[in-house]
PDB file of the backbone (N, CA, C, O) and the ligand in Angstrom, with CONECT records:
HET     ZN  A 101       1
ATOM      1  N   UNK A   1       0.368 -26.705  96.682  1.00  0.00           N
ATOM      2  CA  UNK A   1      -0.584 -25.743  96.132  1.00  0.00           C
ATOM      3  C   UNK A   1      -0.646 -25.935  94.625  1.00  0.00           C
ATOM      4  O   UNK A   1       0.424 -25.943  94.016  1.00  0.00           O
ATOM      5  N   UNK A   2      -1.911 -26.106  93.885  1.00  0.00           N
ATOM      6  CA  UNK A   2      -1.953 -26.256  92.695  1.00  0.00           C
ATOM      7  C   UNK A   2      -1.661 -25.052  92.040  1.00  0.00           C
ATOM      8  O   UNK A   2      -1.475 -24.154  92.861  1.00  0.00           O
ATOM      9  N   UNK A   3      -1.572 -24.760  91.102  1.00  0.00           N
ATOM     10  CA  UNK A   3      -1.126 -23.848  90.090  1.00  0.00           C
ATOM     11  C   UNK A   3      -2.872 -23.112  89.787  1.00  0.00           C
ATOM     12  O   UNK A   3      -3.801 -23.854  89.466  1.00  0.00           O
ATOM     13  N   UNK A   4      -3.043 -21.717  89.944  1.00  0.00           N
ATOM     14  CA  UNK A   4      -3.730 -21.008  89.886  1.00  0.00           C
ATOM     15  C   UNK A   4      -3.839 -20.249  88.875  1.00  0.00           C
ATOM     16  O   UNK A   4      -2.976 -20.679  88.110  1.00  0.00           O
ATOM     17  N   UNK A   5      -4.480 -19.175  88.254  1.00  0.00           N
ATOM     18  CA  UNK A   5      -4.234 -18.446  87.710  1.00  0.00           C
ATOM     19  C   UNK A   5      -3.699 -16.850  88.115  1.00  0.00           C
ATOM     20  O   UNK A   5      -4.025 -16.110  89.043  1.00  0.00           O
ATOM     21  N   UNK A   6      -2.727 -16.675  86.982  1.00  0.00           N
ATOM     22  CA  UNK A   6      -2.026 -15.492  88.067  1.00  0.00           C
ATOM     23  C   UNK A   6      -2.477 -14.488  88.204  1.00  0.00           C
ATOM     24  O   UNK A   6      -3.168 -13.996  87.313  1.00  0.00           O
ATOM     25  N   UNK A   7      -2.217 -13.798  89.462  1.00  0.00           N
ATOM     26  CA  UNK A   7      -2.432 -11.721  89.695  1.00  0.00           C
ATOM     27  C   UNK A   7      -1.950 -11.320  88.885  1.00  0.00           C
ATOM     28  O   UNK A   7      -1.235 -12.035  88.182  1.00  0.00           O
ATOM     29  N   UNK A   8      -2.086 -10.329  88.692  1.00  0.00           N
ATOM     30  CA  UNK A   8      -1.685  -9.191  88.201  1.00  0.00           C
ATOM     31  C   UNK A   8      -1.523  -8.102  89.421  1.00  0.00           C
ATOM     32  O   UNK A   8      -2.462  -7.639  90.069  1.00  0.00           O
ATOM     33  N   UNK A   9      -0.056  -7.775  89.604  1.00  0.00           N
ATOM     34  CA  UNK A   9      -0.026  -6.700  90.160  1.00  0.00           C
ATOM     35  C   UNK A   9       1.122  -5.503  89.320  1.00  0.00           C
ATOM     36  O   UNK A   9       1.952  -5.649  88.423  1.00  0.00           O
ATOM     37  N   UNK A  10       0.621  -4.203  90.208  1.00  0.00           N
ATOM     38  CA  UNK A  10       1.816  -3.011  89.898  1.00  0.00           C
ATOM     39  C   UNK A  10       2.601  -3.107  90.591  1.00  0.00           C
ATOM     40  O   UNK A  10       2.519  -3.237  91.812  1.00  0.00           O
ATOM     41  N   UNK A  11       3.916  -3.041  89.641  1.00  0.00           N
ATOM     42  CA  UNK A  11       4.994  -2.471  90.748  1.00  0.00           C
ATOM     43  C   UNK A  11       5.378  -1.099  90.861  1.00  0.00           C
ATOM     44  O   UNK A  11       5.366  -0.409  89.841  1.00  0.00           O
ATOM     45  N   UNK A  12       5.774  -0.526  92.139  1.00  0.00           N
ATOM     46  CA  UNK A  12       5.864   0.920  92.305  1.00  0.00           C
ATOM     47  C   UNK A  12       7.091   1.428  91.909  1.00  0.00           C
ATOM     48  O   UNK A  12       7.841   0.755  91.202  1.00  0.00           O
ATOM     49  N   UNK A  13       7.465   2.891  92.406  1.00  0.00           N
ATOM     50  CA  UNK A  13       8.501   3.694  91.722  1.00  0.00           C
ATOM     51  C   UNK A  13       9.611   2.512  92.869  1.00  0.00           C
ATOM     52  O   UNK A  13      10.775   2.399  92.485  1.00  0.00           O
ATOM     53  N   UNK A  14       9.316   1.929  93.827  1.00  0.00           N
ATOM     54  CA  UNK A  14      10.606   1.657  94.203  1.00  0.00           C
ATOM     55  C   UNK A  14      11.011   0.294  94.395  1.00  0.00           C
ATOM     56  O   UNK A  14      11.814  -0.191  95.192  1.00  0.00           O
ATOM     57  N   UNK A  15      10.061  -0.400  93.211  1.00  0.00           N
ATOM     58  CA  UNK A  15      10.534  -1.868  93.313  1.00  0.00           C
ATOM     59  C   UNK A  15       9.598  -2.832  93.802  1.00  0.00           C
ATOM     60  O   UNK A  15       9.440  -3.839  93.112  1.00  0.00           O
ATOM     61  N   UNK A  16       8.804  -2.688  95.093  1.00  0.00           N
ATOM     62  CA  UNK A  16       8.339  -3.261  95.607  1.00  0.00           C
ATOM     63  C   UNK A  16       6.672  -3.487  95.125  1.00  0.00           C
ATOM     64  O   UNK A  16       5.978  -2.656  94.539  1.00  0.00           O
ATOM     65  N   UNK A  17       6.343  -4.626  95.486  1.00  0.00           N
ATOM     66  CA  UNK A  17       4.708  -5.547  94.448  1.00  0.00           C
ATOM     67  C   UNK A  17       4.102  -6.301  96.074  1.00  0.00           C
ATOM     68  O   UNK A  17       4.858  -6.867  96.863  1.00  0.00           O
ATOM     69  N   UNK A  18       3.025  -6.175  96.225  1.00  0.00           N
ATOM     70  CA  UNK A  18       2.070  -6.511  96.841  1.00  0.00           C
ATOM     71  C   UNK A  18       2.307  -8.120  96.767  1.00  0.00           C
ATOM     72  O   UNK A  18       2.432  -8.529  95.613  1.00  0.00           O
ATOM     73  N   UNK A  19       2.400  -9.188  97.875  1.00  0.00           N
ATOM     74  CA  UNK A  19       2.353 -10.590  97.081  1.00  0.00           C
ATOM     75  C   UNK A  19       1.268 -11.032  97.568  1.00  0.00           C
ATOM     76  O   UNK A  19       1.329 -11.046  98.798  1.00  0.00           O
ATOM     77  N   UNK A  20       0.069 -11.488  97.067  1.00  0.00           N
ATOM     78  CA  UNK A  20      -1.042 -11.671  97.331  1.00  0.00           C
ATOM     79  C   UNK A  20      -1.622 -12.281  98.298  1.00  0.00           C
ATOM     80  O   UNK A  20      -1.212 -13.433  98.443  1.00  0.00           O
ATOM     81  N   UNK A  21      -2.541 -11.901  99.126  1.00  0.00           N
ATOM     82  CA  UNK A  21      -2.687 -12.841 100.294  1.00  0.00           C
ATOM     83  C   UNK A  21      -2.910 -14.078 100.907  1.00  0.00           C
ATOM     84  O   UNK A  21      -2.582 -14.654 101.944  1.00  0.00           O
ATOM     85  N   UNK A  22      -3.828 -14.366  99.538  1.00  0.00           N
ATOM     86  CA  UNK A  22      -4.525 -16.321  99.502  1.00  0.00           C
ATOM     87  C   UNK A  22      -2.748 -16.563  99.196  1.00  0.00           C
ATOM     88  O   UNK A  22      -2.297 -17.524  99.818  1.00  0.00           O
ATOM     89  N   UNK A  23      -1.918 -15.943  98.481  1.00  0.00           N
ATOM     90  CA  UNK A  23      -0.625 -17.172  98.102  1.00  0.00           C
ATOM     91  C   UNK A  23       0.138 -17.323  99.355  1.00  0.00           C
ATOM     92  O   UNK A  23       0.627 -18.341  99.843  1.00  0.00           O
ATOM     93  N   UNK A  24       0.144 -16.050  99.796  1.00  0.00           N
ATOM     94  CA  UNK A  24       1.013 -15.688 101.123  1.00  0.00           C
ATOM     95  C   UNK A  24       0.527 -17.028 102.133  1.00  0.00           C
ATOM     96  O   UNK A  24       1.256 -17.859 102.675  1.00  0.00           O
ATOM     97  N   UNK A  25      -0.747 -16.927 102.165  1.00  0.00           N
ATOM     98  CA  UNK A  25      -1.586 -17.559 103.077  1.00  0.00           C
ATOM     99  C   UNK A  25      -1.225 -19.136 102.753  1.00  0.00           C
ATOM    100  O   UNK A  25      -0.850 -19.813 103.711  1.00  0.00           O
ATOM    101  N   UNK A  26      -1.314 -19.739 101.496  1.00  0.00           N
ATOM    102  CA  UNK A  26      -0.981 -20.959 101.220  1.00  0.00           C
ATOM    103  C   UNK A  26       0.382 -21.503 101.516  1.00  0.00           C
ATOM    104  O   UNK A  26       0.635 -22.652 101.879  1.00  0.00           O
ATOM    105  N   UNK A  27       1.402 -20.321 101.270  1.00  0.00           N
ATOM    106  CA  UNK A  27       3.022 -21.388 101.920  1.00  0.00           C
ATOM    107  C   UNK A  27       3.237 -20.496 103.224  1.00  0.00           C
ATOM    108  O   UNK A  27       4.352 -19.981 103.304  1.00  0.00           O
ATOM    109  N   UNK A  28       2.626 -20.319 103.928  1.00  0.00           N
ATOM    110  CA  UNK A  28       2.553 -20.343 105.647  1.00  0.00           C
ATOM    111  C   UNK A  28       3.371 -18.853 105.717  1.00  0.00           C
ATOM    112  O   UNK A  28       4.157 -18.810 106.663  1.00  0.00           O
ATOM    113  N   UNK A  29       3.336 -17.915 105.079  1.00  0.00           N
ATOM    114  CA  UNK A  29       4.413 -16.421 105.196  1.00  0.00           C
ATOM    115  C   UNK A  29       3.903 -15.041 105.684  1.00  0.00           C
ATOM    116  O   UNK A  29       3.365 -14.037 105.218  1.00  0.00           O
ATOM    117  N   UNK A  30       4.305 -15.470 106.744  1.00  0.00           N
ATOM    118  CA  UNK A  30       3.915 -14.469 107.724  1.00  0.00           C
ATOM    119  C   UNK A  30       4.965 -12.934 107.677  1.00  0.00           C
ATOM    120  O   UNK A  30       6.128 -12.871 107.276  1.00  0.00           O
ATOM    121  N   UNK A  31       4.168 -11.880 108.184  1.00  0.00           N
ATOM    122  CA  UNK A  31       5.017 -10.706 108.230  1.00  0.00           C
ATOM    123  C   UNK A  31       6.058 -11.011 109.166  1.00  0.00           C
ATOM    124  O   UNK A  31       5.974 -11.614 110.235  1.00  0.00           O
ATOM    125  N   UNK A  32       7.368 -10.341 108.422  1.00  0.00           N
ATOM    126  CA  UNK A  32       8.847 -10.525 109.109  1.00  0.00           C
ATOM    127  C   UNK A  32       9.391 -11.804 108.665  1.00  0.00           C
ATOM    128  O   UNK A  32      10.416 -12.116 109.271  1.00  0.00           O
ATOM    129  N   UNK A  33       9.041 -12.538 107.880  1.00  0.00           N
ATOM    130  CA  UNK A  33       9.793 -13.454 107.284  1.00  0.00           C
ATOM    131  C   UNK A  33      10.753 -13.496 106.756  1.00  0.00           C
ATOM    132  O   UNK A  33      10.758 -12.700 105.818  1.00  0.00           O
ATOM    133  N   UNK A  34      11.583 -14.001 106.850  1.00  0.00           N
ATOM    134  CA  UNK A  34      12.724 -13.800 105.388  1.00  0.00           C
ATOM    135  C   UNK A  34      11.984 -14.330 104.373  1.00  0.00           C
ATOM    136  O   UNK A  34      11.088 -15.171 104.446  1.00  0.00           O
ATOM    137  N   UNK A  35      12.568 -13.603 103.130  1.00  0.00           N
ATOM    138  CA  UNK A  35      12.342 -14.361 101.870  1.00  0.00           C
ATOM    139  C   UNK A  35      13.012 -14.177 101.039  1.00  0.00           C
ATOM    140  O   UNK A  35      13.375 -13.044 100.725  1.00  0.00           O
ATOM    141  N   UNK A  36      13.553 -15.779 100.138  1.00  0.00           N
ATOM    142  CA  UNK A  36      14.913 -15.779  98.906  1.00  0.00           C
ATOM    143  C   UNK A  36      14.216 -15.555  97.587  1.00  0.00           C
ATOM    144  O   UNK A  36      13.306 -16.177  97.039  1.00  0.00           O
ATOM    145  N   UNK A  37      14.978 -14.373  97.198  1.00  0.00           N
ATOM    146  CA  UNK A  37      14.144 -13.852  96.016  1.00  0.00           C
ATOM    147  C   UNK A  37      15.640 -14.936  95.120  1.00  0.00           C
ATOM    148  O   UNK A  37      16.689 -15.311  95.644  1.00  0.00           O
ATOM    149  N   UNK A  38      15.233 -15.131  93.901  1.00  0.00           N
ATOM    150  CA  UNK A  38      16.260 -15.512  92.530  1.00  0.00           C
ATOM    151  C   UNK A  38      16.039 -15.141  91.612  1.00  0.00           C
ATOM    152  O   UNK A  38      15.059 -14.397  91.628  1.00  0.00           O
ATOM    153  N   UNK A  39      16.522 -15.289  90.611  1.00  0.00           N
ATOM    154  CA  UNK A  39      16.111 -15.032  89.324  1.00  0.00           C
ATOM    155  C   UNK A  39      16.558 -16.491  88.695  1.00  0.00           C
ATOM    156  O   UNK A  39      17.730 -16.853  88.790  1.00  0.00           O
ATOM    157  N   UNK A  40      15.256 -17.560  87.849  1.00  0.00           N
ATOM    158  CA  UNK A  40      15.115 -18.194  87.064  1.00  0.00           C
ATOM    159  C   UNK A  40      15.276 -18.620  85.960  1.00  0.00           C
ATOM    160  O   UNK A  40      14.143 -19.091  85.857  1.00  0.00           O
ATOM    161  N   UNK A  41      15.862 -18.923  84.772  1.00  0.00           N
ATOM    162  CA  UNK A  41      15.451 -18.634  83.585  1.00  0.00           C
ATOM    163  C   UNK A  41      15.230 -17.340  83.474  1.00  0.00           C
ATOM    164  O   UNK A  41      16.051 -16.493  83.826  1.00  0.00           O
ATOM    165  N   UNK A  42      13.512 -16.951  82.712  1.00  0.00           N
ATOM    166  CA  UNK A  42      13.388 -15.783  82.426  1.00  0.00           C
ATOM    167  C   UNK A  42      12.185 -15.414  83.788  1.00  0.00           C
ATOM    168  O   UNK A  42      11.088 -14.931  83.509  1.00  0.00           O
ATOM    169  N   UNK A  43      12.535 -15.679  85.042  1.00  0.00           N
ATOM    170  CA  UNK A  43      11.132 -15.517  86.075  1.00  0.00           C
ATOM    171  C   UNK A  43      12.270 -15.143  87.291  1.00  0.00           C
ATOM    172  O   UNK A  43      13.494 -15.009  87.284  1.00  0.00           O
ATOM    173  N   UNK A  44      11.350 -15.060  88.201  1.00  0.00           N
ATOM    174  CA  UNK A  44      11.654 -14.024  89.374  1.00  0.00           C
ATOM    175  C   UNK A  44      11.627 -15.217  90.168  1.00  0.00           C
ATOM    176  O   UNK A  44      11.235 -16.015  89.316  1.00  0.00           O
ATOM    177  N   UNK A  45      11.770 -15.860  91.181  1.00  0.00           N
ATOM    178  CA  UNK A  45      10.817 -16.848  92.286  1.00  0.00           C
ATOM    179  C   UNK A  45      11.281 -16.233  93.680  1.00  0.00           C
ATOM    180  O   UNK A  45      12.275 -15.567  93.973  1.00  0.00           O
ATOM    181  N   UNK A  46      10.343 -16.635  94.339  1.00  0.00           N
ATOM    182  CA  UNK A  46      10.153 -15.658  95.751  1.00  0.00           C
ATOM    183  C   UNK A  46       9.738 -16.906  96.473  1.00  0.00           C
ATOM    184  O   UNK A  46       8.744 -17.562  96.159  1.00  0.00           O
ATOM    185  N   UNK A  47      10.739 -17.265  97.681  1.00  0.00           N
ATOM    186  CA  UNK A  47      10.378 -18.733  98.567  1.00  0.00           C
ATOM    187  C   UNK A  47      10.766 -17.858  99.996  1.00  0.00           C
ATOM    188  O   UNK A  47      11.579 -16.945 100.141  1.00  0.00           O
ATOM    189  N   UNK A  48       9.945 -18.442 100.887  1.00  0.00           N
ATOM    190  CA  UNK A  48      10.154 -18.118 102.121  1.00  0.00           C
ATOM    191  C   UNK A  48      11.300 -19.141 102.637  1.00  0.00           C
ATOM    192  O   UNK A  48      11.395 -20.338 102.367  1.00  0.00           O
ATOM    193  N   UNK A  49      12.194 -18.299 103.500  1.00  0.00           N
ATOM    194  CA  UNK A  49      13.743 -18.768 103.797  1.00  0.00           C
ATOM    195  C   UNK A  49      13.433 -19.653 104.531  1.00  0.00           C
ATOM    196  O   UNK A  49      12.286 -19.305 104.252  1.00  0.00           O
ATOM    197  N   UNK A  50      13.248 -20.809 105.487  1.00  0.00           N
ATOM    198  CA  UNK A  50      13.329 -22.178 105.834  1.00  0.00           C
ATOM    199  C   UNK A  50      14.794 -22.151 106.739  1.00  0.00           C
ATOM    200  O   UNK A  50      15.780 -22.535 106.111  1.00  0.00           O
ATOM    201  N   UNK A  51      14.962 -21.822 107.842  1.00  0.00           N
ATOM    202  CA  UNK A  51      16.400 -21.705 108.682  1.00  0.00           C
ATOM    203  C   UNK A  51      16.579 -23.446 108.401  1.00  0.00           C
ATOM    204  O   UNK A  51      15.604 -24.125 108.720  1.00  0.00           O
ATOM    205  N   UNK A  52      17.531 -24.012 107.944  1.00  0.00           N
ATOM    206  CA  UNK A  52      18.338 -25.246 108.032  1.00  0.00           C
ATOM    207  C   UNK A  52      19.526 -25.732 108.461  1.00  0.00           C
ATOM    208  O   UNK A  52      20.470 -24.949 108.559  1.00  0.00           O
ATOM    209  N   UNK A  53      19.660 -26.877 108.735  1.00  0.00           N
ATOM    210  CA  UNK A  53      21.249 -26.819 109.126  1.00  0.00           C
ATOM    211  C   UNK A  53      22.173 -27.012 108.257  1.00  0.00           C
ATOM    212  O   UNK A  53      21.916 -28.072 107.686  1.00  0.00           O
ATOM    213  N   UNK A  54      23.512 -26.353 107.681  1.00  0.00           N
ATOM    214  CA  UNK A  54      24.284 -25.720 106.856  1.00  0.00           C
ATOM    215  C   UNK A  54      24.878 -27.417 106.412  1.00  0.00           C
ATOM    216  O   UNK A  54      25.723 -27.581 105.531  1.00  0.00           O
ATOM    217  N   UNK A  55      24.519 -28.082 106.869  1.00  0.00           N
ATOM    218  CA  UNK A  55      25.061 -29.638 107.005  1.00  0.00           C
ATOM    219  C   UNK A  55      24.458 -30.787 106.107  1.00  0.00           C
ATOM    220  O   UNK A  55      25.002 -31.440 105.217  1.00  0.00           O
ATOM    221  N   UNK A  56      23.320 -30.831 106.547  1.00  0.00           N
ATOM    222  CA  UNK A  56      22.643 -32.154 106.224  1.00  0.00           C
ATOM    223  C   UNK A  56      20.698 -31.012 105.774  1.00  0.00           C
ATOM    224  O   UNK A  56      19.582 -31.176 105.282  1.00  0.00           O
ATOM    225  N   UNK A  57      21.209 -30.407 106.150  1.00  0.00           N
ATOM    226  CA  UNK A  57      19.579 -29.398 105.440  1.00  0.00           C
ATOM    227  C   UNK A  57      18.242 -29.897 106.756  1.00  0.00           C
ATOM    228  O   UNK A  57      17.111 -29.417 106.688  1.00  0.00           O
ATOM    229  N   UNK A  58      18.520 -30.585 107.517  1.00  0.00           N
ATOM    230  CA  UNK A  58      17.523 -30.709 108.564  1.00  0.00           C
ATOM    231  C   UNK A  58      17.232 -29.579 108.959  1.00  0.00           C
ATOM    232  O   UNK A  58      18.103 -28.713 108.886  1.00  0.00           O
ATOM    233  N   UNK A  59      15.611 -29.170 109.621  1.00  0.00           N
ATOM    234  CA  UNK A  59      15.107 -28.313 109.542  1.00  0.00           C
ATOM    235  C   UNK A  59      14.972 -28.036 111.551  1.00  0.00           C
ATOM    236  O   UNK A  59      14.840 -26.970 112.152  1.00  0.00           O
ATOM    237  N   UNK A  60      15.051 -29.165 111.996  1.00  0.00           N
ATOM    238  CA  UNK A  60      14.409 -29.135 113.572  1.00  0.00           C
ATOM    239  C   UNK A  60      16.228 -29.104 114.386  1.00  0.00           C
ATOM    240  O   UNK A  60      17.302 -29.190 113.791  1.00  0.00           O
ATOM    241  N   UNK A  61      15.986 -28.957 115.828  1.00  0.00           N
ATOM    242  CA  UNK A  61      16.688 -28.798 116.228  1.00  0.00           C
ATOM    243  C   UNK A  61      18.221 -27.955 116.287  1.00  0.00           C
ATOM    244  O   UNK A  61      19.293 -28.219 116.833  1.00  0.00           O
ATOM    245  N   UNK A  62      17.802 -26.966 115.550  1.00  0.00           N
ATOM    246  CA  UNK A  62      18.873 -26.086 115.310  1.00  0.00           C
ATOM    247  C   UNK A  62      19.037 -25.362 115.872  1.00  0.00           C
ATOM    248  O   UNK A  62      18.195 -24.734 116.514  1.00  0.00           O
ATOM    249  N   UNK A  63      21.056 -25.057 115.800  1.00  0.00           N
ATOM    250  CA  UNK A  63      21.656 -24.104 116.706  1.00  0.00           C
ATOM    251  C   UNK A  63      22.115 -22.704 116.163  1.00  0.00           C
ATOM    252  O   UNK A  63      22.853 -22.926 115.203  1.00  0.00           O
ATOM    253  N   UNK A  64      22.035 -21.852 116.297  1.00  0.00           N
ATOM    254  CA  UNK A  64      22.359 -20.843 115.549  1.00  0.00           C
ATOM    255  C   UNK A  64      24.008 -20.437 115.944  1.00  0.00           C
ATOM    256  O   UNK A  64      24.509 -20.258 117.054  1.00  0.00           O
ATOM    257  N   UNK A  65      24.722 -20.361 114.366  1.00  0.00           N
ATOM    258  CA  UNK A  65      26.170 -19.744 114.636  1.00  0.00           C
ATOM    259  C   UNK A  65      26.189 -18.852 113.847  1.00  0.00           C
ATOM    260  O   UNK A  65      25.691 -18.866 112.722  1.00  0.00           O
ATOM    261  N   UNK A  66      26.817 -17.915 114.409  1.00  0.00           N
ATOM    262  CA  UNK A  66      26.499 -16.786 113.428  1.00  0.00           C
ATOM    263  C   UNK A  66      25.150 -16.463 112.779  1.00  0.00           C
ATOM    264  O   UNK A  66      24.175 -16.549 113.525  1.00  0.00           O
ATOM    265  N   UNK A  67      24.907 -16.042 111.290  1.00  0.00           N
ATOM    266  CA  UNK A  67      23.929 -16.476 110.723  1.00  0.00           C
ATOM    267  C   UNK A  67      23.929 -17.853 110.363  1.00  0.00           C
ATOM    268  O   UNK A  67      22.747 -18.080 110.106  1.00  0.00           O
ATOM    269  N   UNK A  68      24.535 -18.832 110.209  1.00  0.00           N
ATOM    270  CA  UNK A  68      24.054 -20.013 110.114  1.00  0.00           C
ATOM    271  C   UNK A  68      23.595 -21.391 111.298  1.00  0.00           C
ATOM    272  O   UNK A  68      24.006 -21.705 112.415  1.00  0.00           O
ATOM    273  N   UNK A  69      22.838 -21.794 110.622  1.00  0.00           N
ATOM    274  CA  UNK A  69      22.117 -23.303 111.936  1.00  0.00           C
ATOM    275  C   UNK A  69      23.104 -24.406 111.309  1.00  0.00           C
ATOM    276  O   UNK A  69      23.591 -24.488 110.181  1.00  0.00           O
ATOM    277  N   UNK A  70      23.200 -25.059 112.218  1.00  0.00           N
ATOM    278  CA  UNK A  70      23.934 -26.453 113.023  1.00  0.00           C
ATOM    279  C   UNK A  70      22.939 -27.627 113.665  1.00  0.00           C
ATOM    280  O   UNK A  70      22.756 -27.480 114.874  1.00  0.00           O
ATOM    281  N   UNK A  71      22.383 -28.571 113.163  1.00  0.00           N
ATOM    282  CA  UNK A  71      22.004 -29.357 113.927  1.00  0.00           C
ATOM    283  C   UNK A  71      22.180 -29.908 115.244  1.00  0.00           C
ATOM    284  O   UNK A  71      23.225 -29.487 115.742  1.00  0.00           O
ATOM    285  N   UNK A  72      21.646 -30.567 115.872  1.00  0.00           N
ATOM    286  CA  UNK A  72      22.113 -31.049 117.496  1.00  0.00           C
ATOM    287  C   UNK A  72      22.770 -32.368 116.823  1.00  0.00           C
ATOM    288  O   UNK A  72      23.577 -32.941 117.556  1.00  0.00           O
ATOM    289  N   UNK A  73      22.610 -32.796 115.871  1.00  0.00           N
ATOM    290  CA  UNK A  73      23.273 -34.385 115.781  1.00  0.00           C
ATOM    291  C   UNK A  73      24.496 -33.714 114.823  1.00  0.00           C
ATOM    292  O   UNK A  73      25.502 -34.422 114.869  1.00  0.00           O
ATOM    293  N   UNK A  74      24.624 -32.736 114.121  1.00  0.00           N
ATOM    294  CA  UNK A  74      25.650 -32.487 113.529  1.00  0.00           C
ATOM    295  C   UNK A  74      26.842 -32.241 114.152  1.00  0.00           C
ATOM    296  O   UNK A  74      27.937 -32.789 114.026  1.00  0.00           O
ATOM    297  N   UNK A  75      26.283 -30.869 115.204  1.00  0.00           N
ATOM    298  CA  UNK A  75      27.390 -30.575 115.947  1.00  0.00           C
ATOM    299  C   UNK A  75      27.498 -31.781 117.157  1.00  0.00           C
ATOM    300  O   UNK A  75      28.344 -31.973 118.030  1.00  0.00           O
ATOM    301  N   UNK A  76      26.541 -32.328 116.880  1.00  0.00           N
ATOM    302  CA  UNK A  76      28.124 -33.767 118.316  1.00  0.00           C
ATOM    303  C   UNK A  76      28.828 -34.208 117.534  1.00  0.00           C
ATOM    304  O   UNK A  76      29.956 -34.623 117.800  1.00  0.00           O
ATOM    305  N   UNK A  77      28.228 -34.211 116.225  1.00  0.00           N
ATOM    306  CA  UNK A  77      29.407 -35.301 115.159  1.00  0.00           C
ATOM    307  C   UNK A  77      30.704 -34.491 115.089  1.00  0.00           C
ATOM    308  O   UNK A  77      31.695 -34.960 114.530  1.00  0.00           O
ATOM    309  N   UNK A  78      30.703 -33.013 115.776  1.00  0.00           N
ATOM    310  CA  UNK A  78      31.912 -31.734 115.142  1.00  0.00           C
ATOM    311  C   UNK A  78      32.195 -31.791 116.133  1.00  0.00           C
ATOM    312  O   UNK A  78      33.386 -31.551 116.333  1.00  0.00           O
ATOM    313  N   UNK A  79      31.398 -32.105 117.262  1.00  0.00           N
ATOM    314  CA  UNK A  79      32.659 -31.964 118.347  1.00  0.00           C
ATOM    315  C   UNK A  79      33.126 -33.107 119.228  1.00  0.00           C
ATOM    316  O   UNK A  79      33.775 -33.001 120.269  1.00  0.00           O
ATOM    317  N   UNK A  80      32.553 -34.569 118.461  1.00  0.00           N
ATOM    318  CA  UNK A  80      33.180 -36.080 118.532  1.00  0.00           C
ATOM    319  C   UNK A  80      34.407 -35.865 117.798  1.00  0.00           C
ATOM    320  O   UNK A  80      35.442 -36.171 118.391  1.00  0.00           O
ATOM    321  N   UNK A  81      34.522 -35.272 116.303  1.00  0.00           N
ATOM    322  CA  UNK A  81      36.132 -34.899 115.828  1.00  0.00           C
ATOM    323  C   UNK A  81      37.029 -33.843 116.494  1.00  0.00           C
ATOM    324  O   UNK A  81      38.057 -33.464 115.931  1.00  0.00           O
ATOM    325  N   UNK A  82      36.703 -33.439 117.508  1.00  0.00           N
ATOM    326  CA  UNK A  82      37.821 -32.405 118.228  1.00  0.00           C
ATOM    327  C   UNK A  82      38.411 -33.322 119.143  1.00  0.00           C
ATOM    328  O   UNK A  82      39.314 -32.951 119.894  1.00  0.00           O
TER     329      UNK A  82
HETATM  330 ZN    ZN A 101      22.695 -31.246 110.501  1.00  0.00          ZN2+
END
């Protein structure tokens, strides 16, 4: 997504800001998403969470432990060392 010019929004008495819909709409963020808020330098950034595997960061084939994913090629490699 190219660099736009920015909204302007309010934020309310309790924190929370509207995130606009064309942006929402451009990195695929649908309601109920997670999303990793940080703080930058002097900026805020807001990325939608991406489940990965805790391993190698592959995105497909994942197993869920706990809250964290495990690949299918990771965990044979974890349980070829047992
Ligand atoms: Zn993996």
């Amino acid at each position: 997504m190219k660099s736009e010019a920015a909204d302007i929004r309010q934020l309310d008495s309790l924190g929370r800001v509207v995130i606009p819909k064309k942006m929402r709409t451009a990195l695929g963020i649908s309601e109920n998403d997670n999303l990793r808020i940080s703080l930058e330098a002097n900026a805020i950034v807001i990325k939608r969470e991406v489940p990965m595997c805790v391993i190698c960061k592959r995105e497909k084939e994942l197993n869920a432990i706990g809250t964290a994913y495990v690949c299918t090629g990771c965990a044979k490699q974890i349980a070829d060392m047992l």
